[in-house]
N, C-alpha and C positions, 0 to 999 in steps of 0.2 A: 236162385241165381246169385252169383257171387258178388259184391258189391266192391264196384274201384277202388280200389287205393288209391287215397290223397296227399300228391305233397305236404309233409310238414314244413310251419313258416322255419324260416331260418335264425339259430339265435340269439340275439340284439346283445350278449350278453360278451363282453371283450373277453378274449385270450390274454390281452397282457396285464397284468398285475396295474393297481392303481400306484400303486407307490413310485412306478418306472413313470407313467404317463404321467404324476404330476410332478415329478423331480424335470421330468423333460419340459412341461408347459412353465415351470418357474426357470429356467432355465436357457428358453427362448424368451422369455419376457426379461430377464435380467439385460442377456444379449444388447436384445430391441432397447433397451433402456440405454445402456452404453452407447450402442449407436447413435440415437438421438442426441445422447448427451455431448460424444464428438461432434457432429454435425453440428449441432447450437453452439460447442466452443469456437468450431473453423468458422461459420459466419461471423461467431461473435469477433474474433481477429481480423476477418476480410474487412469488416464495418469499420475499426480499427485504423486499420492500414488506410482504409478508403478517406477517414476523417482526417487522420494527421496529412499525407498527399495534398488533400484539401486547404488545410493551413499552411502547407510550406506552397502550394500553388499561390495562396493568397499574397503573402510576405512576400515571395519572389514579386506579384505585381508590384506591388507595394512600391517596393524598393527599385524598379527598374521604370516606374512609371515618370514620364517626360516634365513635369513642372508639379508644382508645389498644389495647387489646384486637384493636378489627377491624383494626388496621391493622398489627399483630404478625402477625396471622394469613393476612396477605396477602405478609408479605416471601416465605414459597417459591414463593408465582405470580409476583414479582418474578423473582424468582433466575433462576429456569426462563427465564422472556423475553429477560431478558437475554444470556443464555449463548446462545438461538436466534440471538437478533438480530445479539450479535456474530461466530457461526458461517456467519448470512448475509450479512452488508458482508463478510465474508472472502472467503468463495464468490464474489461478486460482483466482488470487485479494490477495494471502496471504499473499504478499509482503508487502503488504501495511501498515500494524501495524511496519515494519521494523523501521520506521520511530518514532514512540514512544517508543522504547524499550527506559529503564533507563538503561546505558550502566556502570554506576559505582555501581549501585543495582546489575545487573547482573553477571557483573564479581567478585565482594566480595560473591555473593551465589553460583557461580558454577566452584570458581577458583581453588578449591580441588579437587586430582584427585590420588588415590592410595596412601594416606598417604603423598600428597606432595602438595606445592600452583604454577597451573602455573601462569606465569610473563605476566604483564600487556601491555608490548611490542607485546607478540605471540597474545596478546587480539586486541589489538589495530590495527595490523598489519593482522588479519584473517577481520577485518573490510575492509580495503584497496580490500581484494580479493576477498572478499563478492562482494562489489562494482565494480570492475571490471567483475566477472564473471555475475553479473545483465545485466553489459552490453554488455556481451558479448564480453569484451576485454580483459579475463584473457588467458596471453600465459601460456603455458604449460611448458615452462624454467623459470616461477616466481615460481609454486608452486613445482618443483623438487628446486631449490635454496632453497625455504622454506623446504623443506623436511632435507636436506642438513645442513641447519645451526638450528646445536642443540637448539640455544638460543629462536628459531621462530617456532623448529617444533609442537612443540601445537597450531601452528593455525592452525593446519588440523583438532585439537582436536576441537576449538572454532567453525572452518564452521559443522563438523560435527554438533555439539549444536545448531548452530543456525539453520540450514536448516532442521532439524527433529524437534525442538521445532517447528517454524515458518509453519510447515507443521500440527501441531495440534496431531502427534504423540509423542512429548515429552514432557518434563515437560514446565512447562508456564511459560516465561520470562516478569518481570516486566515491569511495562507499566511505562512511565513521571506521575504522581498524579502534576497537577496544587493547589497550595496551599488555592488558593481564587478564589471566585466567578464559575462559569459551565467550562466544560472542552471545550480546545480548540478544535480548527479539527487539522486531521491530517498532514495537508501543512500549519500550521500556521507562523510558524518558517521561513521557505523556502519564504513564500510568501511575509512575510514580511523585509525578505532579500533582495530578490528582487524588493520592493518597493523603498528600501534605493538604492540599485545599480542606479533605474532608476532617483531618485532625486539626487543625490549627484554625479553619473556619466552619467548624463544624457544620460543614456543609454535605447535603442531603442530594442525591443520586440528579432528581433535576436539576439543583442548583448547581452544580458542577457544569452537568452538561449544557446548559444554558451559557454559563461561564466563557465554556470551552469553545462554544459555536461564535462566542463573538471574539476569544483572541487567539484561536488557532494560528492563524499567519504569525503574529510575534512570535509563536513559541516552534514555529518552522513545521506545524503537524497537516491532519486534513481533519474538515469539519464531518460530525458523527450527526447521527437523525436526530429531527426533531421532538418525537413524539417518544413512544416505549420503550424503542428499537435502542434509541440513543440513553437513556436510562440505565436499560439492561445493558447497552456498552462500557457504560459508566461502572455501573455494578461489578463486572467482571473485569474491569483494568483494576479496579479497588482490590479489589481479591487476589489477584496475580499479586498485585505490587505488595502485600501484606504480607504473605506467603514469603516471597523476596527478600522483605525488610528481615524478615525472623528467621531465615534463611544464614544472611549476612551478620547478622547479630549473633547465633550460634556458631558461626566459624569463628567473629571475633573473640569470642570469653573460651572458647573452643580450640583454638590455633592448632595446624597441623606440625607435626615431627619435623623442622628440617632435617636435621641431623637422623632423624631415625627413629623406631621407638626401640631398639635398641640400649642404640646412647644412653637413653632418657632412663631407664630402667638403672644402666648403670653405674650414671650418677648416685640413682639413691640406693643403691647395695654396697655393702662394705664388702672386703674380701672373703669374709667369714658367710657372707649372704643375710646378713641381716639389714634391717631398711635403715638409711644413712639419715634420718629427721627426728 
């Protein structure tokens, strides 16, 4: 007797080539990845948007609150917002134009304020707290002090200005215009600061950065990390700015043709072609 025929398993073994199926699985993971990565940017801006709102809900109290009393009693909701807001233009990267604002373009276009000029002290002095609250070291007895002495209290007026311009909701603050030649980068200044600290104080990657985290505000910049991070930033602004300097230095002993290189050729040929030296 003849014995049944058994299905064979079916098999396991794919029709499509690996090369298609892993270009395709690298390919949705890329995808998923950018996705992510938008997502984590638009909350990161929602959070943003949400912190400075916050700070300018604050200041509005602030300023509209009924006697002298209420509005003592609002400086630590001030504090608070501020320190969010500036920890979210951080997060964000919008911090970082901070650093080319034209600080005497800015204050002569936005020193008017109800028929009146504030003073170039409460300007200069809302920088100082800008800077601190960057780093998260502004105490909350600096800016009630500030609240307190009439002559300062418009630098609640100037971080407002700056922290809602700088956040892309307010009006646009002037940028440095370099006069000649392509525009620097942003750390140029800083970097090249720091290049001078390491030749002329021969100072060593922490000791700059150490330096640097304690008088960044005088020098109009933002403070860098404490630890490796800030090191390694140290390291690479030295480097850039080295590069820079010997950059500058070979165009000077170097100078290009105005006239032409033309010209220049035939100055030193006589008419016969022979060289004129």
């Amino acid at each position: 007797m003849a014995r049944p025929r058994t299905k064979s398993a079916p098999s396991t073994k794919s029709l499509i080539p690996s090369h298609f199926t892993e270009a395709a699985d690298c390919s949705a993971a890329a995808e998923q990845t950018k996705r992510l990565a938008f997502r984590q940017r638009v909350e990161t801006e929602q959070r943003c948007l949400e912190a400075v709102k916050a700070f300018r809900d604050a200041t509005d109290a602030l300023w509209s609150a009924p006697s002298d009393d209420a509005k003592r009693s609002l400086i630590p909701s001030v504090h608070e917002a501020i320190i969010g807001a500036c920890a979210a233009l951080s997060e964000t990267g919008l911090m970082a134009s901070w650093e080319r604002i034209d600080h005497d373009r800015t204050y002569t276009g936005f020193r008017e304020h109800n028929n009146r000029f504030m003073s170039r002290p409460s300007y200069d002095w809302s920088r100082e707290l800008l800077g601190m609250a960057l780093a998260g070291r502004l105490p909350p007895e600096a800016l009630a002090e500030t609240w307190q002495t009439a002559g300062l209290r418009d630098a609640v007026r100037w971080l407002r200005n700056f922290i809602v311009s700088l956040s892309g909701e307010g009006a646009v603050l002037p940028m440095l215009v370099q006069a000649h030649g392509p525009a620097r980068r942003a750390c140029y200044d800083r970097d090249q600061l720091w290049l001078r600290w390491s030749i002329e104080g021969k100072m060593k990657a922490a000791a700059i950065r150490d330096k640097w985290n304690a008088e960044y505000a005088r020098h109009g910049g933002l403070p860098i990390g404490s630890n490796r991070s800030g090191c390694y930033t140290v390291k690479e602004g030295v480097r850039k700015a080295t590069a820079e300097s010997r950059k500058q230095k070979k165009v000077a002993k170097y100078p290009p043709y105005p006239l032409g290189i033309r010209s220049y050729i035939r100055l030193f040929l006589s008419p016969s072609g022979k060289l004129n030296y």
